[in-house]
N, C-alpha and C positions, 0 to 999 in steps of 0.2 A: 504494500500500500504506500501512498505518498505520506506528506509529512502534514497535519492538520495543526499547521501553528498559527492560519492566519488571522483568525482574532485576535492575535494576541499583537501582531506584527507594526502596526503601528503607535508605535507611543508619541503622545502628543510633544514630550521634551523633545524627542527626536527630531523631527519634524522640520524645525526652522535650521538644522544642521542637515539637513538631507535635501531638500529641494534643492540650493543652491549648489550641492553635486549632480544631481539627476539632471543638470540643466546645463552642466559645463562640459564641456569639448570630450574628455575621457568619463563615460557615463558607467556608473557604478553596479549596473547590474547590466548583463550579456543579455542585447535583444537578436531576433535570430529571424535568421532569410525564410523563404518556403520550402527553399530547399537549399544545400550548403555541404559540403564536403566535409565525412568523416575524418577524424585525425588520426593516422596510420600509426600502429605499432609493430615494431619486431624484437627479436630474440636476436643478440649479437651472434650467438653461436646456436645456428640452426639444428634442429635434429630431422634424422630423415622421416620422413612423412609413411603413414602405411601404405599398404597395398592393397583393399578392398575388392572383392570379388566380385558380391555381388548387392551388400547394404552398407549404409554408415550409419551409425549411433546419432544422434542428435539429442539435446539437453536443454532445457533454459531454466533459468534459477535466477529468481532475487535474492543476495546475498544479502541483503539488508545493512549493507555497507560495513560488510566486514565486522559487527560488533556481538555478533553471537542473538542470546536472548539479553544481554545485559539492557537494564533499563534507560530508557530514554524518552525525553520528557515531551517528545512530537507524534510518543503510540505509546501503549500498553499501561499507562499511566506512570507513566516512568517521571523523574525529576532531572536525572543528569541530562545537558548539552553537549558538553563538550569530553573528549578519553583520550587518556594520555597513550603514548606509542606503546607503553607496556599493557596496557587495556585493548590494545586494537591488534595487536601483533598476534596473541592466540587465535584469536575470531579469523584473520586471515590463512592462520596455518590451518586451519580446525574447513575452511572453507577449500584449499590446497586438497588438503589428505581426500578430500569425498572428491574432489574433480579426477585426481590421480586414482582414486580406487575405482569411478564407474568408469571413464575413460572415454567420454565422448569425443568424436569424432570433431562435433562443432556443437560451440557451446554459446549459450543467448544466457547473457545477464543482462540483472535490470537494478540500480541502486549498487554503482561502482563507482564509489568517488577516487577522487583525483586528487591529489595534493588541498583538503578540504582542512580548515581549523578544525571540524569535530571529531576528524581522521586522523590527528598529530601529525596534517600534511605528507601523507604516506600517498604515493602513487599507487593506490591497490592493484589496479592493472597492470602498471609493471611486474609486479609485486606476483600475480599469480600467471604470469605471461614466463618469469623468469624459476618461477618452479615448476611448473608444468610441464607435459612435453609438445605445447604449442606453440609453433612457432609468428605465428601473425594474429593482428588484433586490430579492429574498427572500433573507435569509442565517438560517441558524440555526445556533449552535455544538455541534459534537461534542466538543470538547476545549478546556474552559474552568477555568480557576483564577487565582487569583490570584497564586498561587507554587507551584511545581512544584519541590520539591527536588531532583531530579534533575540532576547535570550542569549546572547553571546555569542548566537552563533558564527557571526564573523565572516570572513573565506571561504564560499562554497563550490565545490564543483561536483554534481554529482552526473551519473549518466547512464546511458547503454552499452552493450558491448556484443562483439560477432567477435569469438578465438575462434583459429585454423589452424591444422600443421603445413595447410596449403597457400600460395598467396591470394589476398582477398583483393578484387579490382570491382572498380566504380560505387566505390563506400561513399553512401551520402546519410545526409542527415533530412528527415522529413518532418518540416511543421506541423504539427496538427491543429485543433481548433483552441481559444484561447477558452478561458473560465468566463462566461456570460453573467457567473452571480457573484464576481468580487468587485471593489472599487478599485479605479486605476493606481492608486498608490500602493496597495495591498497585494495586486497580478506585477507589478513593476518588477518586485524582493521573491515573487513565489515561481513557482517549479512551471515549466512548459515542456506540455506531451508529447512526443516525439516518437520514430521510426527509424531505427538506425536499419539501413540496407546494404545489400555487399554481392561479389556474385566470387564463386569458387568453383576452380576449374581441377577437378580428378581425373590424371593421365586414362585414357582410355572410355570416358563416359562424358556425357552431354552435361555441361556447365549448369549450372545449380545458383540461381537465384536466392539468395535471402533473406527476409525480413522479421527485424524484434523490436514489439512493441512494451509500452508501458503507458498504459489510459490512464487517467484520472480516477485517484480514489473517490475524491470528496468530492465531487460536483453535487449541488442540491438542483441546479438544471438539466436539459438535454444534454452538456458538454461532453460527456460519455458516449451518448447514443451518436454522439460524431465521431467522435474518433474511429468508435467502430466501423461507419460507414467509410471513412478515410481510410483506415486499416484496409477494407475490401476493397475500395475503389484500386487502392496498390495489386493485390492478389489480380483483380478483374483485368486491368492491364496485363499482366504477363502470364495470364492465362489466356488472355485473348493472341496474346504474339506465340501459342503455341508451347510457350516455357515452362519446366515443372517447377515448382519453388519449393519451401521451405518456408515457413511462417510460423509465429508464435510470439509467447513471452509472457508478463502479467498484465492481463486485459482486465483487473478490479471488477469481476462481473461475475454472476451464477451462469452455470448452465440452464438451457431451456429446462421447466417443468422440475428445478429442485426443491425441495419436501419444506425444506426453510429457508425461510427468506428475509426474516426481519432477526439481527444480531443485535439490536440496542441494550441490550440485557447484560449481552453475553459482552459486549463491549465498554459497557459503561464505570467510569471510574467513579472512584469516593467520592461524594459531594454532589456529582451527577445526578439528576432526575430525569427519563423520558416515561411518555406514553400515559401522565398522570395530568388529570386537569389543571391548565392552565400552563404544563411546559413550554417554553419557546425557545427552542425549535419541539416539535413533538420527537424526532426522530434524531439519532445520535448521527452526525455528519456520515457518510461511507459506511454507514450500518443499517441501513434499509434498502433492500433492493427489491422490493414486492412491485414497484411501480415500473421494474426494469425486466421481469424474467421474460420479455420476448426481443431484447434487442441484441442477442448474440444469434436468434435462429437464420437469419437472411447467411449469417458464414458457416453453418451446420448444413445447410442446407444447399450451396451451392460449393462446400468444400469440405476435406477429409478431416477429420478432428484423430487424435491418436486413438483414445477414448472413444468411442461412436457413443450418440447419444443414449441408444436403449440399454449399452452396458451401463452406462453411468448411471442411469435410472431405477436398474436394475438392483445395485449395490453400492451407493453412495458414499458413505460414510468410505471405501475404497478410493475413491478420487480428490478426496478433500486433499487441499494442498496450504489451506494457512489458518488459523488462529491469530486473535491478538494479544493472548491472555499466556506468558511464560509456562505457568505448572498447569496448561491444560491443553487439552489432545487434538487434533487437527479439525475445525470444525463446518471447513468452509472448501469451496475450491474457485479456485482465481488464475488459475496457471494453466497454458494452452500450448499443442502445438496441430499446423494443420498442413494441408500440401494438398494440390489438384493434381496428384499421382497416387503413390501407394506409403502403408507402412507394411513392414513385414508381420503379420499374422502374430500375434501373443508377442509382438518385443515389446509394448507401451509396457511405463511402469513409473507407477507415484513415487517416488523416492521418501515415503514418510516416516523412515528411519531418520531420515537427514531432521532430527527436532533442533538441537539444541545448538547446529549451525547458524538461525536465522529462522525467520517470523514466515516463510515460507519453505515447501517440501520442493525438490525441484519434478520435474516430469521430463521423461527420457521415451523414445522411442527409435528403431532403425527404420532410414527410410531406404526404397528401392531402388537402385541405381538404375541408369536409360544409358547403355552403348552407344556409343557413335555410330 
């Protein structure tokens, strides 16, 4: 999920110290193109790449920026901002060891900051670029400033990412739709949803499109049911030019037709009140999705989910991939991958052993390779 700090985000002392930056020549928060070129990473000392026969693994995971389940004060009802390198340095190895034990092939994060104040300025993608055995990386930032007055948080840069052990060409970054229910001073300091894309080419097989998203948690508007449609409108393209892709990542959203739908309960901190008369808001931000269960069916329906839907309907509680609550057990699912081609037969798989990594499970499945 994204980061639900922005009530809190403007304080009125602040204010008369911040306009007069937001207005001068070097502007203090990263505004972004509609579309814009991801930032390339590599591994000084390559490793050689497999040789796939006839699938490759695919994975995506929000790391939750590398800090495990430790608390923090923008989910879970946590209080800390900021962790020192000796606080973020396990969560990073602890997030290493699971990439190294499943072994995907190509791996979709989402919540990988980059030299961030609350990260003790750790390049985390370097960082798991250079333990790994992948050799190339696409990142683009969704949430970048320079100072973030909020709660200390200071430095941000947080993002997406596409690893390869192959090289990744025409990595871009794609806009999505902005938040319709924030004030402009408030969307200025906050996060923008984005698509990071890339394409990979495996000696002997037809080049492989890819795309990872990360929707908006908290929208109380349609700003979600865009994204979504954005997200497809991407797929509908280079399914129309013939191309198989690869898609996915956390799209903040149920599946069609799941059992529960309203989390304000299960999400709600000390001091909190919903669903009781005279609440305002009635519904806890990102914790109600009863008004949303048919805005993922148009990409169920017109593309391959790893998961299909009648499995997941069938036995849910199996597909759940996040909770927001540390000592409690997976109760939600938010995490996708899909393709207008094939998965192999029984590889899908919730990774919901991965708890105590982060606030999400990752999802892993092999997709089919297409010969030249």
């Amino acid at each position: 999920m994204n980061i639900p700090f922005y009530k809190k985000i403007v304080l009125l002392l602040c204010l008369p110290l911040l306009f007069p930056v937001i207005n001068a020549c070097e502007p203090l928060a990263t505004g972004f193109d509609d579309v814009e070129d991801a930032v390339m990473y590599s591994k000084s000392e390559k490793v050689a790449p497999p040789l796939p026969d006839s699938t490759i693994k695919v994975m995506t995971w929000n790391i939750r920026f590398g800090i495990g389940r430790q608390p923090w004060f923008g989910d879970a009802c946590g209080n800390n901002t900021v962790f020192k390198k000796e606080e973020v340095i396990p969560g990073l190895d602890a997030v290493v060891a699971r990439i190294n034990q499943i072994k995907p092939d190509i791996l979709f994060l989402q919540e990988c900051d980059v030299k961030s104040n609350r990260t003790a300025y750790i390049d985390e993608l370097q960082y798991i670029l250079d333990r790994t055995y992948f050799n190339y990386a696409a990142y683009v930032s969704e949430w970048k400033s320079e100072f973030i007055p909020s709660d200390g948080l200071g430095r941000m840069d947080m993002g997406l990412v596409i690893l390869s052990p192959w090289p990744i060409t025409d990595a871009k970054r794609i806009n999505l739709a902005t938040r319709g229910d924030q004030a402009g001073i408030v969307n200025y300091f906050y996060l923008h949803s984005c698509i990071v894309t890339g394409t990979i080419k495996i000696p002997g097989f037809k080049e492989i499109p890819l795309l990872n998203i990360h929707a908006s948690a908290f929208a109380t508007d349609d700003t979600k049911k865009k994204h979504f449609e954005e997200f497809k409108a991407e797929m509908d393209k280079l399914n129309a030019a013939g191309e198989y892709f690869i898609a996915g990542g956390d799209l903040n959203e149920l599946p069609p037709a799941s059992d529960s739908t309203d989390f304000c309960y299960e999400d709600m901190c000390p001091g909190e009140s919903f669903h009781q008369p005279g609440d305002d808001p009635m519904h806890k931000d990102g914790s109600n999705y009863t008004p949303e269960t048919e805005w993922l069916r148009p990409i169920y329906d017109a593309y391959k989910c790893s998961f299909p839907l009648n499995e997941y309907q069938h036995n849910q509680p199996a597909y759940f991939t996040h909770t927001t609550r540390p000592d409690h057990t997976w109760d939600r699912t938010l995490d996708y991958l899909f393709t207008n081609h094939r998965w192999r037969a029984g590889s899908a798989k919730t990774h919901q052993e991965f708890f105590d990594e982060s606030d999400h499970a990752a999802v892993s499945a092999e997709f089919v390779l297409i010969r030249e």
